[in-house]
Each structure stands twice: as C-alpha cells, then as structure tokens.
DOBAGU-732170 format. One line per 8 residues: number of its first residue (from 1); their letters; for each residue x negated, y, z of C-alpha. Coordinates in steps of 0.001 Angstrom, whole numbers, plus 500000, padded with zeros to 6 digits. Each point is the difference from the previous one (the first is absolute). Layout:
// residues N
NUM> A> X/Y/Z | ...
END
This chain:
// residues 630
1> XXXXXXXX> 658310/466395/904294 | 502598/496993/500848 | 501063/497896/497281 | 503571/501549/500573 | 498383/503283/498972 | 498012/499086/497423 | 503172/498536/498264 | 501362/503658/500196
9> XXXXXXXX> 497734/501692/498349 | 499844/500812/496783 | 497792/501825/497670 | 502512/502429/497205 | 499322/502102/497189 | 501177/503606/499372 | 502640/500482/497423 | 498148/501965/497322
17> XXXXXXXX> 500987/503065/500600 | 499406/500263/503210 | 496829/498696/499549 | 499269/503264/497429 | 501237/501928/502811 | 497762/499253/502618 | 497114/500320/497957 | 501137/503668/499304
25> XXXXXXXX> 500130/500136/504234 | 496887/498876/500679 | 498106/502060/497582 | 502226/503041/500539 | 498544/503407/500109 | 503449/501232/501323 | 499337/502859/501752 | 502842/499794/502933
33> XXXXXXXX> 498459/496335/501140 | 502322/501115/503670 | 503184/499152/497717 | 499805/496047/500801 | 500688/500669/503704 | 502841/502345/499247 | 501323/496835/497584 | 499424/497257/502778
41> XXXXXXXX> 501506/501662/502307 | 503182/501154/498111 | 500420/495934/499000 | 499546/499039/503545 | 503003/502478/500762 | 502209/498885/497203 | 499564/496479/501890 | 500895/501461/502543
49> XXXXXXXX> 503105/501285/498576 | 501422/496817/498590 | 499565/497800/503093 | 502065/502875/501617 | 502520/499516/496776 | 500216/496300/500520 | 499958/499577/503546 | 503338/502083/499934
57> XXXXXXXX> 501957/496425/499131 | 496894/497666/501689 | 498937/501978/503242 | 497883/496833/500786 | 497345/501464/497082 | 498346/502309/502997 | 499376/497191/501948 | 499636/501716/503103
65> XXXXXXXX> 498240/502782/498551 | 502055/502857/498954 | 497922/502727/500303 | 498659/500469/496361 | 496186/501629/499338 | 497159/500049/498033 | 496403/499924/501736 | 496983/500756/498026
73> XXXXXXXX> 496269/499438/502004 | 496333/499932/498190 | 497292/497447/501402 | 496929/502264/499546 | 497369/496652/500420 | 502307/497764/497791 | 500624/503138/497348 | 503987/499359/499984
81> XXXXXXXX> 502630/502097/499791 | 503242/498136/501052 | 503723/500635/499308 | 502426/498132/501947 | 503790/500185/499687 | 502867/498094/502169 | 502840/500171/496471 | 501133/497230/498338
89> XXXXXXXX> 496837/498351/498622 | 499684/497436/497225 | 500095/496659/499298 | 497763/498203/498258 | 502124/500289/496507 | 500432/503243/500738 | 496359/500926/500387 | 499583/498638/496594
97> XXXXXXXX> 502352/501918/498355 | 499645/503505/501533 | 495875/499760/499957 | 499296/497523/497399 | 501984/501349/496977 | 501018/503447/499198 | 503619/499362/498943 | 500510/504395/500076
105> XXXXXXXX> 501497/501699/497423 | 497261/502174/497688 | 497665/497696/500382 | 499165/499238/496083 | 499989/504282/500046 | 497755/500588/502190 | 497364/497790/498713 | 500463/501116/496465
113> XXXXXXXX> 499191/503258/501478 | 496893/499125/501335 | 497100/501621/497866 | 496494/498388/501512 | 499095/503189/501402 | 499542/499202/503568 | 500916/503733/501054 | 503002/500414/497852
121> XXXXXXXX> 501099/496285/500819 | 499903/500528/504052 | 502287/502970/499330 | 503103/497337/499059 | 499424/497944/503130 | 502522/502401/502222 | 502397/500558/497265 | 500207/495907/499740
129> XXXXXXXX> 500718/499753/504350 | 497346/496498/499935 | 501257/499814/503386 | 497925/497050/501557 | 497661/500370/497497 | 498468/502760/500601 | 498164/498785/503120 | 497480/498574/497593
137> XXXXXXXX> 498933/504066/499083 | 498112/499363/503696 | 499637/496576/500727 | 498254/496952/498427 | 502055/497650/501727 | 503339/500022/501483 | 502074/497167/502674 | 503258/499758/500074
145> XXXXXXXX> 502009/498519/502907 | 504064/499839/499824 | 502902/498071/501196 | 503274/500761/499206 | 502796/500546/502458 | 501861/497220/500863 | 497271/497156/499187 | 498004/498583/502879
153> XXXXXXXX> 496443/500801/500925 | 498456/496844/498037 | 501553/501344/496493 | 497456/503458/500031 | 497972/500402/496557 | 497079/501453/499925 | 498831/501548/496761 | 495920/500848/498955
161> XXXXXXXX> 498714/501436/496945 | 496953/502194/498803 | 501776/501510/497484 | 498667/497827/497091 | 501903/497468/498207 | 501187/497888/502874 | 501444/499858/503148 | 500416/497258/502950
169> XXXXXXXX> 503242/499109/501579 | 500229/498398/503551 | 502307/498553/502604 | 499597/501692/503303 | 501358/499907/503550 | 501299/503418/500856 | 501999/500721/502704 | 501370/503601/499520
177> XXXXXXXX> 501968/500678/496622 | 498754/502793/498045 | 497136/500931/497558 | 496177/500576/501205 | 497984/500894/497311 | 495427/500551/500345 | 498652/501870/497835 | 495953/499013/500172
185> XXXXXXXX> 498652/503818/498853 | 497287/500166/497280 | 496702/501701/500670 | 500979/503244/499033 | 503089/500284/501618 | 499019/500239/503470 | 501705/503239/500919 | 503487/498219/500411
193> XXXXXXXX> 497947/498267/503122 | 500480/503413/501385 | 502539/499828/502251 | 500885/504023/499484 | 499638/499495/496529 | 503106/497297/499879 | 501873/501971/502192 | 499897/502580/497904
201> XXXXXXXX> 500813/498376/496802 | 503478/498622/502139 | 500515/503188/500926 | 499995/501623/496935 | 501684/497392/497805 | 501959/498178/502677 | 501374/502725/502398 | 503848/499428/499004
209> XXXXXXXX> 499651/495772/500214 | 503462/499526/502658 | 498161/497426/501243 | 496955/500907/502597 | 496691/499282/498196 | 497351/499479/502664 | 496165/500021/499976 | 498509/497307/501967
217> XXXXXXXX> 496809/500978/501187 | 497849/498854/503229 | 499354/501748/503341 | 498601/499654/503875 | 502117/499249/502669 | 499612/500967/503357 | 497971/496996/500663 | 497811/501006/497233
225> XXXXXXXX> 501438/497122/498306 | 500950/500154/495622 | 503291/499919/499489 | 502479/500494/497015 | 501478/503538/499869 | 503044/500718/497372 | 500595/503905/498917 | 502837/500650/498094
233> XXXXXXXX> 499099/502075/496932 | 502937/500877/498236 | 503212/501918/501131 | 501824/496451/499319 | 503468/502164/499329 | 501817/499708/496794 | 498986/503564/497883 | 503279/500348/498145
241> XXXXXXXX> 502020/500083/503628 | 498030/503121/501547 | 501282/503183/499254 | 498422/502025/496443 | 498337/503129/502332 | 497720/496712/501507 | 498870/499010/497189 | 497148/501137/498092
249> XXXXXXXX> 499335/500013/495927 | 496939/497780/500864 | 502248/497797/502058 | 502450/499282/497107 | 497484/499399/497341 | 498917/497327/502458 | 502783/498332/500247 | 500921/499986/496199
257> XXXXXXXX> 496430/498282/499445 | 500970/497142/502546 | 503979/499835/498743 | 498669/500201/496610 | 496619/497779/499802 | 498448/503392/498025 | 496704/501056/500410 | 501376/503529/498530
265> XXXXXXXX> 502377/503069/502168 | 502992/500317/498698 | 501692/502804/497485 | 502817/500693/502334 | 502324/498514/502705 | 503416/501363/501479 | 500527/498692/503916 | 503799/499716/500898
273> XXXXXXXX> 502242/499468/502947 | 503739/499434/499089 | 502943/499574/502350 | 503283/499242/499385 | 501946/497369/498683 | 496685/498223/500052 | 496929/501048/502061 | 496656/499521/498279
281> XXXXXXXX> 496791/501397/499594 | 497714/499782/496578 | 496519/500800/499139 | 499586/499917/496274 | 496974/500269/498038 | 499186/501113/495926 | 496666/498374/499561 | 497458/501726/498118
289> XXXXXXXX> 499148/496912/497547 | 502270/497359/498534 | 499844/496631/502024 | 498551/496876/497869 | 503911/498311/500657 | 501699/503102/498386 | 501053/497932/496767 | 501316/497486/502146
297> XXXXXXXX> 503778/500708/500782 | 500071/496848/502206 | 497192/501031/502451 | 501031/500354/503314 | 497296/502301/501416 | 500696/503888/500938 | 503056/500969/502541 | 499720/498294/503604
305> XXXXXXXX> 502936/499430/501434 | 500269/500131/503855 | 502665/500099/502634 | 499279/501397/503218 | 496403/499756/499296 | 500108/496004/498729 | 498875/499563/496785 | 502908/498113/498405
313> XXXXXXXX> 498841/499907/495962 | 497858/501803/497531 | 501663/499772/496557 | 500328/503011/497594 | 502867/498148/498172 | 502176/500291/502772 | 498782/503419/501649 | 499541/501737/496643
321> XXXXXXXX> 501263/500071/496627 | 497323/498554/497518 | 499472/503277/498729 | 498613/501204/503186 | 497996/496879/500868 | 496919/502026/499786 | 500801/501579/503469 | 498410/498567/503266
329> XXXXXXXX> 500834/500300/503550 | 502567/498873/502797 | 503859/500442/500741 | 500737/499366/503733 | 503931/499586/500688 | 501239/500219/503206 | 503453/498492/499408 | 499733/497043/498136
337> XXXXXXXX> 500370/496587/501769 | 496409/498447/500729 | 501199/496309/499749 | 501328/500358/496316 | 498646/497961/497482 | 498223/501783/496890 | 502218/498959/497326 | 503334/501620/502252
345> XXXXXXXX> 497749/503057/501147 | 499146/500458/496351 | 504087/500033/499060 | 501003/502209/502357 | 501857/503091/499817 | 498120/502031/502581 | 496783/498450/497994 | 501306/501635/497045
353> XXXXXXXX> 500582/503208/501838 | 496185/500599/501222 | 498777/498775/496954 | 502082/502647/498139 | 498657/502922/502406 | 496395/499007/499621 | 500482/500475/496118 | 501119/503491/500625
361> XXXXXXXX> 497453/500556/501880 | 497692/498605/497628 | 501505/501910/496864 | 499620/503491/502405 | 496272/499577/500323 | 499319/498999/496489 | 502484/503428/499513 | 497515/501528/502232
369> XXXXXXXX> 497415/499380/498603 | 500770/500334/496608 | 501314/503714/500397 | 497179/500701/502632 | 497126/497980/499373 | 499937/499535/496035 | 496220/498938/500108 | 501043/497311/501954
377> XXXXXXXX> 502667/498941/498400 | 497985/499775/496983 | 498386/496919/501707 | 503401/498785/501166 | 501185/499983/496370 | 496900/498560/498744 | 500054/496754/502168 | 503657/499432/501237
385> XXXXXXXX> 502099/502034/496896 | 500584/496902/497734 | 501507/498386/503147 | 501981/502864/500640 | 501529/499972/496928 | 501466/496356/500932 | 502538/502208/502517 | 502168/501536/496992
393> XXXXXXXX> 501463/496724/499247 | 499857/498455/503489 | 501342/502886/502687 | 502749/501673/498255 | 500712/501417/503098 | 496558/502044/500012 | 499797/500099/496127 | 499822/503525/499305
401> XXXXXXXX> 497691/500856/502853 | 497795/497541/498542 | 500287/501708/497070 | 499118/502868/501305 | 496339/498395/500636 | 499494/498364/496771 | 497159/501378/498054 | 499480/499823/496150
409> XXXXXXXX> 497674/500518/497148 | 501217/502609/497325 | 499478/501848/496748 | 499154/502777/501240 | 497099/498673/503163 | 497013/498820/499681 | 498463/498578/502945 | 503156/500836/502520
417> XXXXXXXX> 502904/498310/500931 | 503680/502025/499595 | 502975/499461/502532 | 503348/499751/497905 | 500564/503561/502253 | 496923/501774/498392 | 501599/498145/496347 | 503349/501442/500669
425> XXXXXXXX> 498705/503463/501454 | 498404/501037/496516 | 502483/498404/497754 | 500344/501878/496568 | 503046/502671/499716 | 502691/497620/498752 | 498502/496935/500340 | 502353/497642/502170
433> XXXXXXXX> 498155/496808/500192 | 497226/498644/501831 | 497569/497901/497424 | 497631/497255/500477 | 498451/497584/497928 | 499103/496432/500993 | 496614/498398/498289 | 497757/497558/500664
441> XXXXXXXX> 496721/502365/500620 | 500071/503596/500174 | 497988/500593/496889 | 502402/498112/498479 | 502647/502224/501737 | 498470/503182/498631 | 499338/498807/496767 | 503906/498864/499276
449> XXXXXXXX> 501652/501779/496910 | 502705/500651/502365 | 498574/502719/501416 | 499770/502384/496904 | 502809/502069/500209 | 499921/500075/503840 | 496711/501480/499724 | 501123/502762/497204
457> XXXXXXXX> 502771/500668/501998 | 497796/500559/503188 | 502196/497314/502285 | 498189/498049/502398 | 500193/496342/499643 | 499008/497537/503101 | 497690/497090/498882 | 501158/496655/501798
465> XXXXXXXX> 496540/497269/499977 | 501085/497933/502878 | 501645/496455/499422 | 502384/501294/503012 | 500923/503040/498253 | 501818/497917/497721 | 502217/499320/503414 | 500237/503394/500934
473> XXXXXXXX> 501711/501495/497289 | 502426/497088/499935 | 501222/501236/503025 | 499364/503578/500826 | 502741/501111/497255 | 499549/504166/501253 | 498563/501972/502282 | 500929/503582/500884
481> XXXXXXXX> 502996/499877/497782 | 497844/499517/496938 | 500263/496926/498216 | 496673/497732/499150 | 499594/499135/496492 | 497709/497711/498201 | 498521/501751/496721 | 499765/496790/498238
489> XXXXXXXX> 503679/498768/500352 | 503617/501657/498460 | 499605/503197/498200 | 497893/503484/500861 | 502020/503041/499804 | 497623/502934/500621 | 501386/502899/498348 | 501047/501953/502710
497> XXXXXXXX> 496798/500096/501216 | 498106/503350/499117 | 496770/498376/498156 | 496428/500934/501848 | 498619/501820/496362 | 501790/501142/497081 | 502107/496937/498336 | 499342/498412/496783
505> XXXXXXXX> 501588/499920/496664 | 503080/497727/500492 | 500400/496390/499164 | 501269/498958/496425 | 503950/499853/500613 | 500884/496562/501764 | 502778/499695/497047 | 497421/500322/497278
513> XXXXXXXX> 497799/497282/501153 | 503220/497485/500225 | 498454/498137/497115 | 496654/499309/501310 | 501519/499238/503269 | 502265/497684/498376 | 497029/497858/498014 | 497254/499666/503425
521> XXXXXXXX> 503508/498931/501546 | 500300/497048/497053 | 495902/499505/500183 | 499990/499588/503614 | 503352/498028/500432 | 498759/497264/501843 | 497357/501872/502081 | 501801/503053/501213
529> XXXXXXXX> 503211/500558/501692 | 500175/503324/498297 | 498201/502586/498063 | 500575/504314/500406 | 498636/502769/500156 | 497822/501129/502480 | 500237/503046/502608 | 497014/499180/502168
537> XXXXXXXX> 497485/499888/497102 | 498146/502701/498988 | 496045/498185/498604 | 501016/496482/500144 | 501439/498016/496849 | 502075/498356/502341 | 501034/498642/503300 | 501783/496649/501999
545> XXXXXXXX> 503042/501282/502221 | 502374/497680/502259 | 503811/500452/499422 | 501763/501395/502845 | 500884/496958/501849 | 496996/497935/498982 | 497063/498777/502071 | 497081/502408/498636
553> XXXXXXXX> 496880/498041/498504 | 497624/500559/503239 | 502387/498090/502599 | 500345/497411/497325 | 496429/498982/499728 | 499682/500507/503451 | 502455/497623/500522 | 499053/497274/497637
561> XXXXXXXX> 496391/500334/501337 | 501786/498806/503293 | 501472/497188/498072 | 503578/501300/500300 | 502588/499568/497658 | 500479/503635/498059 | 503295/499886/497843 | 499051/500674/496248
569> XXXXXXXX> 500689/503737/498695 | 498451/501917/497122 | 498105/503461/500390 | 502082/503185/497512 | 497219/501154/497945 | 499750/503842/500174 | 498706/501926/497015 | 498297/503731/499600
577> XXXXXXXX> 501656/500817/496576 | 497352/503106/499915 | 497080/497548/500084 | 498058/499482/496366 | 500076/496362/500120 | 504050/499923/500286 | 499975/502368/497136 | 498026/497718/498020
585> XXXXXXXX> 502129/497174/500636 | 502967/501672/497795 | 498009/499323/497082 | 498941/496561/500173 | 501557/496586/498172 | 502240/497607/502236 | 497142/497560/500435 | 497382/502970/501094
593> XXXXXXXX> 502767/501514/502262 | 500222/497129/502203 | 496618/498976/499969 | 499578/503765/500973 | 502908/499497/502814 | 498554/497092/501448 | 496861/501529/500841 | 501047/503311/501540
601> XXXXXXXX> 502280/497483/502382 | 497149/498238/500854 | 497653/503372/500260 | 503177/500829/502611 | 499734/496658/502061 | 496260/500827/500289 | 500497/503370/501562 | 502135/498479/502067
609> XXXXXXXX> 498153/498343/501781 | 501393/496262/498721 | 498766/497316/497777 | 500974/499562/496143 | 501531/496587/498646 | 497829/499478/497477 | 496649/501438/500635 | 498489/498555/496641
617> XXXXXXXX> 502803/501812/497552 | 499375/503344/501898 | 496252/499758/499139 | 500961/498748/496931 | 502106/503210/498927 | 497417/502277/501283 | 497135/498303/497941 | 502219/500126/496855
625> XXXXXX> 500634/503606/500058 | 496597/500991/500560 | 499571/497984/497293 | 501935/501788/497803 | 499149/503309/501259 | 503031/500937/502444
END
C-alpha cells in the first residue's frame, strides 16, 4: 500500500443501530435468504434511475456510456457473488451516509419490535426493506467499489466490512462510474455459486427491472479458449407499460415487492391507462402491512413518478394526499416536459390533474374491495384506517367517499367494525341523528353514563377511541342526510324514539325539582357552567356535558397534552332527579349540601375521563362520609 493510500484509509464504526441490525443479519434464520439479491439488485436499478434523472440537465454524467445495466457473475474458486451497476454511484460522503447510518424512518419501531426470538425476529427483516443490508443474511464479508458520476477515476471509494462493529473506508482509482459490490458467500451459502440458481432468483424477483440485468458467466470459444459470456436474464421492459392480458398475478406481486422494498404480496392493485387531456399510465398498490414510515407525513417514499419511462421523483407528498401515503407504486406521464425542475413539475396544473385521477382510482379499489372483499378490507382498516381518516378534513373534494370507507367501533359490536352505511341502515324508527361518542379508551367509551338512555331506548351509539377521531367529527358535519351528533355535548331529545323494552316510570316533573336545581347551581357556582336535569341518565347520579358550541372535554385534554392553548370553559353538570342520592340531597343542611355537591361533580369529572382539582378534598369527602355512615 503507497503512503498516498494509506493516508486514505480509514477504519469507522457503525452507528448503533445499524450495528444491532447486522447482528440480526448475520444470525438470521430468515427463511427467504434469496431476498438480498432481489434488494441489490432493485438499488442498483434505482441508481440507475437517477443518473438517467440527472443527466437530463448534465448529459456529460454517462461519460460515454449510455447504455445503462446491471451484471451479476459468481467466482465459484473465490466463493463471490458480484453485483455490478453503471448508475450514479457514491462518493465517499455519500457512502457514509447511505451504508453507515440508517437515517430511515421506523427505525426506533422496528427495533422496539424486536422480541429475541430469532424466528419471529427474521420475520421483520422484509417488512423493514434493509436494502444493502441484507447481503450480510449470506455473506461474512462484503467490498464495496463506487464512484460517482461526474468525479474522476482517482476519487472511487471502496468500502469493507464483516458485518461487526466496523467498517474500512478507502480511496481508489476507478475508471468506470457506477457501483460494484462482492459479496464473499459464507459456508453455507454456496448454492448462490450456482449459476442457474442466480438466474433464477433474477428471474423471479427481477423480471420487470427496465433495465437489462445480465448474468456473466464463462464459456469456450472456438479456439477452445475461456472467455466472458453475458445472458440477459430479465425482460428489461418497464411492467406497468405492457398491456394487463400480458401480465400475470405472479408478475405484479413481483413488481410491488421491488417498487415497494416488501418482502410480503400485496392486498390489491388497480393497473390504469388514461388518455385525454393528459396521457398517463398508473400501477397502484394497497400493501398488506403498514410501512415502518406510515406516522411520518413528511416521508417521501411510495408513488414513483416517471415520464416516458424516466424516473423523475418518488415523493408521496406530491403524488398523493397524506392520507393515502400508504400506497406504493409508479405514475408514468407521457405529456409532461422532461427538462422541468421538481419544484415547477410539482406546481403544475396537469400535475394536479393525474394526481387527482390516481386518487379516484385509488378510492375505487378500496370501494372494491370493501363491498367485495370485506375480509380484506378488514386488514386494510386495521393497518391504514387511522390514516384514512386524515382525508375527511384534507380532500373535501373526496370527503364523503371517504366516508363511505371509514369504519367504527359501536354500542351495539363487539369485535367488528360498522360503516356509517350499516349505522344509518338500522337506525331506530324516528331516530334522526347519527351518534358517536369520543373517549380516550373504549372501556372508557362503554362505560360513559352517557350511554344510559341510548341503551334503554335501543339506539346505537358509535364509540370514537382514536386521537384522529377527534378530527373527524370536526369536519364530517352529516352523512346521508343525517346529521352526526356528539352524545356528550348540547341537549338529548329522544322521545320520539320508540324505547327497545317497556319505558319506565317518568322523571319527577322538571318544575318540581327547580329548587334543588337552583341550590347545586349556588354550590357549584364556580365549578360548573350550569346545572339541569338530565335526559341521558338512567343509573348514573350524574354526568359532565359540553354546551352546544363548546370544545367537549376529550379534544381539550387532547389538546393540552399537545401543549396547545385550549380556551377555558366549564362542563353543565347533568343530574338524574330519579336517582336516590339526588333525593337525599333535598334533605340535607346548606353546609352538607355542598359538601354533597362537590363530590358528585367530582364523581362526574372522574367518569369522564378527566382529572379533579383537588384530589386531596375529594378523598377527603369520601372518607368523612363513610365516616359518618353515608
């Protein structure tokens, strides 16, 4: 080694992370070991892909070499298996942020989620799409070589590791740009020296790559002497442009696992070809798993966007709503102006016209296969429906057929999920409102005194548990004609609906109870905003309720616990004169009475869900009337 080299070379340690990553690699017991080709080849095409992107305003980036592939040859005596790509490479800062650090989304996620069990454990390494990583599931030590496009030949990098906690970094002469990467195969992993064995794995995980992906083997030549021999493996055509009758199921899960870095087939995809005002074609995916980055409304992975077959940006912001940045695949416009810069193509008006249409599509096959495929939509709701909700407030354009597929909890399910269509298909005979209830939990949902009466009266009432439902109702204000109305807020006028069993005695007379009314209204003064009598009771003592045009208590904690600014209102308390212990509070002295009034507020704030003022007088009340034998 010259001094020149020795000077750049350098010995680095893993970020943490990716150091607990590679040890989950190495002693993987994944069962699909083929998946780290199908991953090194799909990066070497993405390279290939943005050196296509930015040699559209610096042609000089092919350097004489336009003709983009990826070649992939094993060394049986040396027991390598070697991936070379002519993209855009690296540089040397480059190399040491894309394979040194894992800056991805999920990442904190996916290693809480990681139990010690080395089966269950291997499972997570497709959902996570390790990329580069995963070449450590076969080898025990890989070589990088890259130079990126545009640098000369004495500014390549070459990268080593074994996959424990360091790695070397050196400066290289190499004269072709691109990314060569030798993977040196552990014992047990001699079958990808198999020269039908790799072609197969392209084959099957690789076919739709539009660039040619070519096996590099050796062979005789006339003179009997060994030559190099290259067989193209793949169809090297773009999927999404050959016609649907072409294509086979097998062939589009395929390609969803390479556009989408998942290990799993997806739940459904819809494949169109629009002309018109603007020519496109899409292939859109519903995955059958949340992605670790589905939290993170900034992420930029899912939707491809291509014109005539160059990739131009992949950005779900821009190609999908947030509410839909759970879908993967590619949009390929044939209209739009190659030598545009993101930031205009992003602002366009023909932009905003395919990105429109590939939401309609996208709301017709969640349609689909909610009406067809309810099983499956199931799983749909179960990973993606808390982002769907995000669409009421954001698409009002689309906000009813989003509607349409939200799902909710309710009184009167268990285990299943109701549409607001099944809610408003078996409303009660002159019931004209569509109820919910927003809570914290759902036991704390079904356990809230507002409830009563719509349980004697037989009415369904939908039980609201996510943080986003709080959104949702905010700004879905109907749907179907009937209006949605929160149980907890303004007053509850049931009476003409027919009650599910035979009704109870009546209440006391409102007008006969004025005086009690009057003194918890003096008592509570400076604690409620109001004090009546209650039509939503029918066990509970009492209950917290909203006025009208006042934030209810849930989206007020919420909010605070988001350290927002809430403005200041006070809860009406809501008495059941029938109850025993309002009876009893007729009789008692003026100092009793609102020691008595304090504590059913407080019992009210408690069922509520909130948290009392004073914590210490509360016990304090209780103690002293069991104490005196209340």
């Amino acid at each position: 080694m010259t001094d020149t080299a020795a000077a750049t070379k350098e010995t680095l340690g893993f970020q943490a992370e990716v150091k607990q990553l590679l040890h989950l690699m190495i002693h993987s017991l994944y069962s699909h070991k083929d998946i780290f080709l199908r991953e090194l080849i799909s990066n070497a095409s993405d390279a290939a892909d943005k050196l296509r992107f930015e040699a559209l305003s610096d042609p000089a980036l092919y350097e004489d070499d336009a003709e983009l592939k990826i070649r992939v040859s094993v060394d049986k005596d040396a027991g390598t298996l070697t991936i070379r790509d002519n993209g855009i490479g690296m540089s040397r800062q480059e190399v040491i942020e894309h394979i040194g650090t894992i800056a991805k989304s999920g990442t904190r996620e996916f290693f809480g989620k990681l139990t010690g069990d080395q089966q269950k454990d291997a499972q997570l390494i497709g959902q996570f799409g390790v990329g580069f990583y995963s070449s450590f599931i076969v080898a025990d030590r890989v070589t990088l070589t890259t130079r990126r496009a545009g640098l000369t030949h004495e500014h390549g990098v070459r990268w080593e590791s074994d996959g424990s906690g360091e790695y070397t970094l050196e400066t290289v002469d190499k004269p072709t740009r691109g990314t060569e990467i030798v993977l040196h195969l552990k014992e047990g992993e001699r079958e990808f020296l198999d020269d039908w064995r790799v072609k197969s794995v392209i084959r099957e995980y690789s076919d739709h790559i539009a660039i040619p992906v070519e096996f590099v083997g050796r062979d005789k030549n006339e003179a009997g002497e060994e030559v190099e021999k290259a067989e193209t493996v793949n169809r090297a055509n773009a999927l999404w442009t050959r016609a649907k009758s072409e294509i086979t199921e097998d062939e589009y899960k395929a390609f969803y696992k390479h556009v989408g870095h998942d290990y799993e087939d997806p739940l459904a995809w819809t494949h169109v070809k629009v002309e018109g005002r603007q020519d496109y074609t899409a292939l859109l995916y519903v995955p059958a798993h949340a992605p670790f980055d589905l939290w993170d409304r900034d992420a930029k992975t899912g939707v491809k966007l291509y014109v005539k077959r160059v990739f131009i940006m992949e950005d779900a912001r821009k190609l999908m709503p947030a509410y839909l940045r759970f879908i993967r695949g590619v949009i390929d416009a044939a209209d739009l102006p190659l030598n545009v810069s993101r930031e205009i193509l992003q602002e366009t008006r023909d932009m905003e016209m395919i990105r429109n249409g590939c939401v309609r599509k996208t709301l017709d096959l969640l349609d689909d296969i909610a009406e067809n495929r309810k099983a499956d939509y199931a799983k749909v709701w179960e990973h993606f429906g808390k982002v769907l909700k995000e669409g009421v407030g954001e698409d009002y354009a689309n906000k009813e057929r989003i509607a349409r597929l939200l799902r909710f909890r309710s009184t009167t399910t268990d285990e299943e999920t109701v549409s607001l269509a099944d809610y408003v298909g078996r409303m009660k005979e002159g019931q004209d409102k569509i109820y919910y209830l927003t809570a914290e939990t759902l036991a704390g949902a079904k356990a809230s005194p507002h409830l009563e009466v719509f349980r004697k009266k037989g009415v369904e009432v939908l039980l609201l548990t996510d943080r986003v439902d709080e959104w949702v109702v905010s700004n879905l204000f109907e749907f179907d004609g009937k209006p949605l109305a929160s149980v907890a807020k303004g007053q509850v006028d049931l009476s003409s609906v027919k009650a599910a069993a035979e009704e109870a005695p009546a209440e006391p007379a409102e007008a006969a109870a004025g005086p009690l009314l009057e003194r918890l209204k003096k008592a509570l003064a400076g604690r409620a905003k109001d004090v009546r009598a209650s039509h939503r009771l029918v066990e509970s003592p009492a209950c917290l309720v909203a006025d009208e045009g006042d934030m209810n208590a849930n989206l007020a904690r919420m909010l605070k616990s988001m350290g927002q600014t809430v403005p200041e209102s006070k809860p009406i308390l809501e008495v059941n004169l029938a109850h025993p212990l309002l009876k009893r509070l007729e009789g008692e002295s003026d100092a009793r009475f609102d020691e008595l009034a304090g504590l059913l507020l407080d019992q009210a704030v408690l069922l509520d869900g909130g948290q009392l003022e004073d914590p210490a007088g509360f016990v304090r009340r209780v103690n002293d009337l069991l104490f005196a034998g209340a």
